[in-house]
N, CA, C and O atoms as CSV, one atom per row, in Angstrom:
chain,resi,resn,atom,element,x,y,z
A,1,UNK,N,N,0.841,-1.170,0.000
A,1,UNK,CA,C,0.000,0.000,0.000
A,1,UNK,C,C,0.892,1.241,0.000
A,1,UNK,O,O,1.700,1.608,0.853
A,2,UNK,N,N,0.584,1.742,-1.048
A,2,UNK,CA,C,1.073,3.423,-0.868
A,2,UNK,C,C,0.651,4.504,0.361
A,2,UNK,O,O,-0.445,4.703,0.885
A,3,UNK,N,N,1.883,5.078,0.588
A,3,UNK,CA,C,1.333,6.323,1.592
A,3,UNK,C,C,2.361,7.511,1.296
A,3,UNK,O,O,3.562,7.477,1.028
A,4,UNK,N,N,1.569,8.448,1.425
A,4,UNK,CA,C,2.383,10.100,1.037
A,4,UNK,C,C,2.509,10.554,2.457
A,4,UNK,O,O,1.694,10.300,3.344
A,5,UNK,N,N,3.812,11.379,2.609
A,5,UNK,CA,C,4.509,11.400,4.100
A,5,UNK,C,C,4.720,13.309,3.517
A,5,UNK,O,O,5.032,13.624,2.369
A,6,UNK,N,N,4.505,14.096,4.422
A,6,UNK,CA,C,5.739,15.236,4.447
A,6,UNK,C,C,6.508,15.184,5.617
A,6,UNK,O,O,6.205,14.488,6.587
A,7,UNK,N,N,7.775,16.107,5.528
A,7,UNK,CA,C,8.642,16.353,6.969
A,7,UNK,C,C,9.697,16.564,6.183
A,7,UNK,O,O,9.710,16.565,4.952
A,8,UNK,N,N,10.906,16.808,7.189
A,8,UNK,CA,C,12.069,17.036,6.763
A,8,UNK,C,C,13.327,15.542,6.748
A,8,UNK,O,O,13.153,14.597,7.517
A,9,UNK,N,N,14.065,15.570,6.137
A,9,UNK,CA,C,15.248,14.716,6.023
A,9,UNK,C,C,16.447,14.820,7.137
A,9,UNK,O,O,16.885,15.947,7.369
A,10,UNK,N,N,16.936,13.823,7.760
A,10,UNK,CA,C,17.811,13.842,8.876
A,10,UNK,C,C,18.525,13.106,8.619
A,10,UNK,O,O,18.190,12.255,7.795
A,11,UNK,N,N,19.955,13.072,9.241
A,11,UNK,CA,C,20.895,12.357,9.166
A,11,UNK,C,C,20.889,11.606,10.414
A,11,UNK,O,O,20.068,12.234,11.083
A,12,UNK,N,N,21.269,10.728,11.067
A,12,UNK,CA,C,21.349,9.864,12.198
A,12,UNK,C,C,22.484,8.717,12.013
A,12,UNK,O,O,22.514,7.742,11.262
A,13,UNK,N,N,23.627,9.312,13.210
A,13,UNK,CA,C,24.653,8.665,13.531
A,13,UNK,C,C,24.845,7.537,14.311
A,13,UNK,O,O,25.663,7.486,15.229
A,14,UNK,N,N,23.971,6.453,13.909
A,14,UNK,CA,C,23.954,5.031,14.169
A,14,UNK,C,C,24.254,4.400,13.318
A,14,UNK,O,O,23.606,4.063,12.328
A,15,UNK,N,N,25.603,4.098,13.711
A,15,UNK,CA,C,26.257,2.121,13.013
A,15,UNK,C,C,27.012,3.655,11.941
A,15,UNK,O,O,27.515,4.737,12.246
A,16,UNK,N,N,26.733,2.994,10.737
A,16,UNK,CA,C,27.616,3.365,9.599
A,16,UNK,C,C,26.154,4.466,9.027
A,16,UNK,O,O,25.828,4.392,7.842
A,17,UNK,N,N,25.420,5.379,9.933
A,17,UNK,CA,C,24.420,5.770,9.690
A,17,UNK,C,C,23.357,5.705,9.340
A,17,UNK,O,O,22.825,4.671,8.935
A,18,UNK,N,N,22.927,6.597,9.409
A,18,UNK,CA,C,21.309,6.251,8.853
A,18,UNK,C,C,20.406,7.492,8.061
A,18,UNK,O,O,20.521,8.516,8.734
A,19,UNK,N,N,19.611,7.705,6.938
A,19,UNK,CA,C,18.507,8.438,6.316
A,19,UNK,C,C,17.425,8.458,7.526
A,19,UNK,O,O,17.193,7.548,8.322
A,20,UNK,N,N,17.092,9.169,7.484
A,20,UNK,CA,C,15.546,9.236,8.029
A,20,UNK,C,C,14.563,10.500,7.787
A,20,UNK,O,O,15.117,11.582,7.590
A,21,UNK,N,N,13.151,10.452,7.785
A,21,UNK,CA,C,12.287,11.005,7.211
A,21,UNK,C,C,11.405,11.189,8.576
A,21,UNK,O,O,10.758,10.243,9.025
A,22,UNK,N,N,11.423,12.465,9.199
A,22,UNK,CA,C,10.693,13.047,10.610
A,22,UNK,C,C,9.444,13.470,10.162
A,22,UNK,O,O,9.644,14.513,9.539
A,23,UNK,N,N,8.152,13.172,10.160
A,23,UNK,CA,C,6.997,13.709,9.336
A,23,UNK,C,C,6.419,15.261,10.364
A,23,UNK,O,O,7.001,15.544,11.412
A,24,UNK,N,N,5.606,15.840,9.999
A,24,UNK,CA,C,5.227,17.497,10.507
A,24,UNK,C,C,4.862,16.784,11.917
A,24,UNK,O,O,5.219,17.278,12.987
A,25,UNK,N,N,4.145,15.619,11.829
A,25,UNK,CA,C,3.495,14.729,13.017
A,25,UNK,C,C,4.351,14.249,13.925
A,25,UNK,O,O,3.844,13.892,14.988
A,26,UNK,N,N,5.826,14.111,13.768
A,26,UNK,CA,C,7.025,13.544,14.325
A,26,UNK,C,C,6.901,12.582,14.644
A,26,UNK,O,O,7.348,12.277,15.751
A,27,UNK,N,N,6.080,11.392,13.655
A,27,UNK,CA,C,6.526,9.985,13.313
A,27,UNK,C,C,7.826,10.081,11.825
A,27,UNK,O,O,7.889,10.635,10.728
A,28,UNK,N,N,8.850,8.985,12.837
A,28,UNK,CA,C,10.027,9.097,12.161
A,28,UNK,C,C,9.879,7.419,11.343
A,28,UNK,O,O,9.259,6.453,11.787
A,29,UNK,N,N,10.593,7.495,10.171
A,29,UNK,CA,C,10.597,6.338,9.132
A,29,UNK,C,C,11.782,6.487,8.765
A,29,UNK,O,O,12.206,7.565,8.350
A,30,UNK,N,N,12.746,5.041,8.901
A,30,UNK,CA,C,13.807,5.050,7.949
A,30,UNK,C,C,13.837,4.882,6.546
A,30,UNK,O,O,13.152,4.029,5.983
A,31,UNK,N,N,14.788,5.848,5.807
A,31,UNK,CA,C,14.686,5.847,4.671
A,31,UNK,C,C,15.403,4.148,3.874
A,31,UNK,O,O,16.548,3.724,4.037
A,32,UNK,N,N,14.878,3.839,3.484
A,32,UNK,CA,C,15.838,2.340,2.664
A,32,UNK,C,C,16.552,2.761,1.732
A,32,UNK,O,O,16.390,3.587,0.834
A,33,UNK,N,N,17.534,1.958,2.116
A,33,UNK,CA,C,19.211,2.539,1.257
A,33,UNK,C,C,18.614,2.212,-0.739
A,33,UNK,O,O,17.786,1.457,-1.249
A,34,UNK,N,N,19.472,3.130,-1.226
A,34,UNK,CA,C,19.439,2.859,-2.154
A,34,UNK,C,C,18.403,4.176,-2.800
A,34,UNK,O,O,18.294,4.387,-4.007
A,35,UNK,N,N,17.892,4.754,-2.027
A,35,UNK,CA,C,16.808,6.216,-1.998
A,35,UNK,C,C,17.927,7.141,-3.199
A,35,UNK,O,O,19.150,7.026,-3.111
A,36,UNK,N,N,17.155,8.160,-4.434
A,36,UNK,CA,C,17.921,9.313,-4.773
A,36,UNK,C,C,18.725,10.048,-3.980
A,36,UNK,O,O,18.243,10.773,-3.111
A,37,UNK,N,N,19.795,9.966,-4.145
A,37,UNK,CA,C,20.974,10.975,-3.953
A,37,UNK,C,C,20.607,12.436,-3.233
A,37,UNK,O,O,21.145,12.996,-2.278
A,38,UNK,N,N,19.700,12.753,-3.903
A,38,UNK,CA,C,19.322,14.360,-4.050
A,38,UNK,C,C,18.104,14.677,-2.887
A,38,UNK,O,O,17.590,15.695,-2.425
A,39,UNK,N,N,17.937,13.080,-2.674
A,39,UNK,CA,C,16.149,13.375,-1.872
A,39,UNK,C,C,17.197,13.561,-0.078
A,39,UNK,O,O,16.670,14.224,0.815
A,40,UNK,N,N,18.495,12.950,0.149
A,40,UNK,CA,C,19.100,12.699,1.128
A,40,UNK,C,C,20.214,13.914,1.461
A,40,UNK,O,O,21.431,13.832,1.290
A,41,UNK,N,N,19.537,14.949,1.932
A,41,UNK,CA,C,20.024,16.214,2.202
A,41,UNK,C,C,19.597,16.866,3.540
A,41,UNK,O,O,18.519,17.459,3.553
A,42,UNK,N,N,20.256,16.816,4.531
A,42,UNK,CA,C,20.054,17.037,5.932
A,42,UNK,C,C,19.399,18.573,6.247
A,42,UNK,O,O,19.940,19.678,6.269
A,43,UNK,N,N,18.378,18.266,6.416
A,43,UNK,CA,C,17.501,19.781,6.919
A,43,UNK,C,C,16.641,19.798,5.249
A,43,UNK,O,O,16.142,20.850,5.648
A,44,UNK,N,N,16.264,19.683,4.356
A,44,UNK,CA,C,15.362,19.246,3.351
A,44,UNK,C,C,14.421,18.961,3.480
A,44,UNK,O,O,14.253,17.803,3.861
A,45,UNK,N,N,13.031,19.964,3.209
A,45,UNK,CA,C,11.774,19.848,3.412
A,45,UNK,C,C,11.057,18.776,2.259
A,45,UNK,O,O,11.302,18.938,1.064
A,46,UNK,N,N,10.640,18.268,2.476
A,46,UNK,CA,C,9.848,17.302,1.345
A,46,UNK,C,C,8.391,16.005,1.238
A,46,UNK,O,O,7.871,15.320,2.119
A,47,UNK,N,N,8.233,16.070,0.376
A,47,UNK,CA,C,6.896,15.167,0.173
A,47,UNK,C,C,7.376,14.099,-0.313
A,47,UNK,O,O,8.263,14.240,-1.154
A,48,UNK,N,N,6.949,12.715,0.058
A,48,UNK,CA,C,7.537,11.530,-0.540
A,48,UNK,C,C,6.043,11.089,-0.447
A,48,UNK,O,O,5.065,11.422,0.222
A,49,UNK,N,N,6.328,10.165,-1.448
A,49,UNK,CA,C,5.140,8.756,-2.149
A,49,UNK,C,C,6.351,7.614,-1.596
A,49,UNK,O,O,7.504,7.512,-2.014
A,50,UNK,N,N,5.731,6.878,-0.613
A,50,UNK,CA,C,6.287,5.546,-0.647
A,50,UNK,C,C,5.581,4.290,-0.564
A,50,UNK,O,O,4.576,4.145,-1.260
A,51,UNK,N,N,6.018,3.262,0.279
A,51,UNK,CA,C,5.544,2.203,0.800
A,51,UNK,C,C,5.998,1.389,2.013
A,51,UNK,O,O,6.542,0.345,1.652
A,52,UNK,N,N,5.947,1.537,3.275
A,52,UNK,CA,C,6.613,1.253,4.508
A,52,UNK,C,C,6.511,-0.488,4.314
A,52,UNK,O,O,5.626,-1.287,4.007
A,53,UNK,N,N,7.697,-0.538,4.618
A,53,UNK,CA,C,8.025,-2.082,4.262
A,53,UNK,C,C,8.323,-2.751,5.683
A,53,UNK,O,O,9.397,-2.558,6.252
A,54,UNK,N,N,7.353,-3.514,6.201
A,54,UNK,CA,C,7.353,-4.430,6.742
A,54,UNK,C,C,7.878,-5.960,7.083
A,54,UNK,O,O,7.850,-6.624,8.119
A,55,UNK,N,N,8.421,-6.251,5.604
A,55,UNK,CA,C,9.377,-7.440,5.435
A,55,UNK,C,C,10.715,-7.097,5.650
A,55,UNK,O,O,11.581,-7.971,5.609
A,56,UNK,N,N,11.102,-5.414,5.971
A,56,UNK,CA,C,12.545,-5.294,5.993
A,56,UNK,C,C,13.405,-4.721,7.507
A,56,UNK,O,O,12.877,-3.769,8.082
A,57,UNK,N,N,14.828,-5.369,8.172
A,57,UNK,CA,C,14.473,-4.968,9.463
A,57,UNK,C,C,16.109,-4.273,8.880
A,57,UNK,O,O,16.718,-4.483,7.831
A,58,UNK,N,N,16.499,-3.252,10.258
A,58,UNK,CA,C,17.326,-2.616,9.820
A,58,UNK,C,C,18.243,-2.362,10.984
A,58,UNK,O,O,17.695,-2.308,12.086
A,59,UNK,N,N,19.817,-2.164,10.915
A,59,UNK,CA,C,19.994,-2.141,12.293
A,59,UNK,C,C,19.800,-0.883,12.938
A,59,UNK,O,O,19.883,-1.046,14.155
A,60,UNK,N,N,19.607,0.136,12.671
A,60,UNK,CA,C,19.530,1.600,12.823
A,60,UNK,C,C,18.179,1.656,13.697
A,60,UNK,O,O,17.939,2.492,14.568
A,61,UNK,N,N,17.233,0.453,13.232
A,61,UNK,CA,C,16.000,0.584,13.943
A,61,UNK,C,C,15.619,2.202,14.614
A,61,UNK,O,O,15.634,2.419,15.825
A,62,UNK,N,N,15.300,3.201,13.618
A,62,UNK,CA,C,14.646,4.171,14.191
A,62,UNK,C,C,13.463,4.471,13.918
A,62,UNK,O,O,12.976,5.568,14.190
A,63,UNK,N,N,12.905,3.622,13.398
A,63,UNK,CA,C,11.345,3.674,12.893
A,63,UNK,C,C,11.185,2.457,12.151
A,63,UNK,O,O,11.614,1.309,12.263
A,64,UNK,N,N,10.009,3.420,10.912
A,64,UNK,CA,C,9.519,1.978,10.239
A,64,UNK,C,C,10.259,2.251,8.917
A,64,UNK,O,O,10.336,3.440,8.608
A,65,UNK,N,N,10.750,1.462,8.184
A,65,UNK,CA,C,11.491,1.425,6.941
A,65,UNK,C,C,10.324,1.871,6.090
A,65,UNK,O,O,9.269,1.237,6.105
A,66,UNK,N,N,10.531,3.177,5.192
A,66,UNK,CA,C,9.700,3.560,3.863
A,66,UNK,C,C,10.792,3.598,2.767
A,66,UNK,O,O,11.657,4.471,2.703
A,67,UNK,N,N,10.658,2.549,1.907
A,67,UNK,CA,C,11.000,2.179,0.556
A,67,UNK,C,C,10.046,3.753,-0.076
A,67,UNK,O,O,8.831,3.938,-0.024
A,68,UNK,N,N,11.070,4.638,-0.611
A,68,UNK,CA,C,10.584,5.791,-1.330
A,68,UNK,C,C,10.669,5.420,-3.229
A,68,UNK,O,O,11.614,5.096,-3.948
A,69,UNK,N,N,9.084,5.682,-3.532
A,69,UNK,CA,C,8.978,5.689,-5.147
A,69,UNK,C,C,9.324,7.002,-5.737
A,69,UNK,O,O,9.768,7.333,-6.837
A,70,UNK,N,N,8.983,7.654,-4.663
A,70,UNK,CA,C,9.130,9.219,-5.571
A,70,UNK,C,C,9.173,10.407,-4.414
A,70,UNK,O,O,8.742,10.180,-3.284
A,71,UNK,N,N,9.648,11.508,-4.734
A,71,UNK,CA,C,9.815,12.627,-3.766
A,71,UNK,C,C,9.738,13.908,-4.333
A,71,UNK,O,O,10.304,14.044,-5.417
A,72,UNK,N,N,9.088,15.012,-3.783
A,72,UNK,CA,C,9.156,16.156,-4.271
A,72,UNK,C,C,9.496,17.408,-3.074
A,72,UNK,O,O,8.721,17.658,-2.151
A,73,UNK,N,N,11.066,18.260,-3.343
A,73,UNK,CA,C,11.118,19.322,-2.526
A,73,UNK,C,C,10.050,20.482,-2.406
A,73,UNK,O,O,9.371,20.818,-3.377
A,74,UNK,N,N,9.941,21.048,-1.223
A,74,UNK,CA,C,8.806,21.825,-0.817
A,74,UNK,C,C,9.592,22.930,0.231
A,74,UNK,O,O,8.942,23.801,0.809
């Protein structure tokens, strides 16, 4: 199932790091590696289309993993 998220982009210094996506609501989602380059910019306001993936565990464990399809700065 698709879900559209806003918030800003964070960096998080666990293990060999971590993406993460803080929504206006301050539920936090890790971003899954492999995300655009450009969407992973610390302090970056933005809208993402994803899909929180449930089959995937991560060691960073700071939320729920969102596999991002698409993103737009705001």
């Amino acid at each position: 199932m698709s879900t559209k998220v806003t918030g800003k982009i964070e960096h998080r210094d666990i293990g060999m790091g971590a993406w993460a996506l803080v929504t206006d609501d301050g539920t936090t989602y890790e971003i899954l590696r492999g995300a655009d380059k450009s969407l992973l910019k610390a302090g970056q306001k933005v809208e993402v289309t994803g899909q929180v993936r449930e089959d995937v565990m991560t060691t960073a464990m700071i939320g729920s993993v969102l596999e991002v399809k698409s993103f737009q700065v705001i």
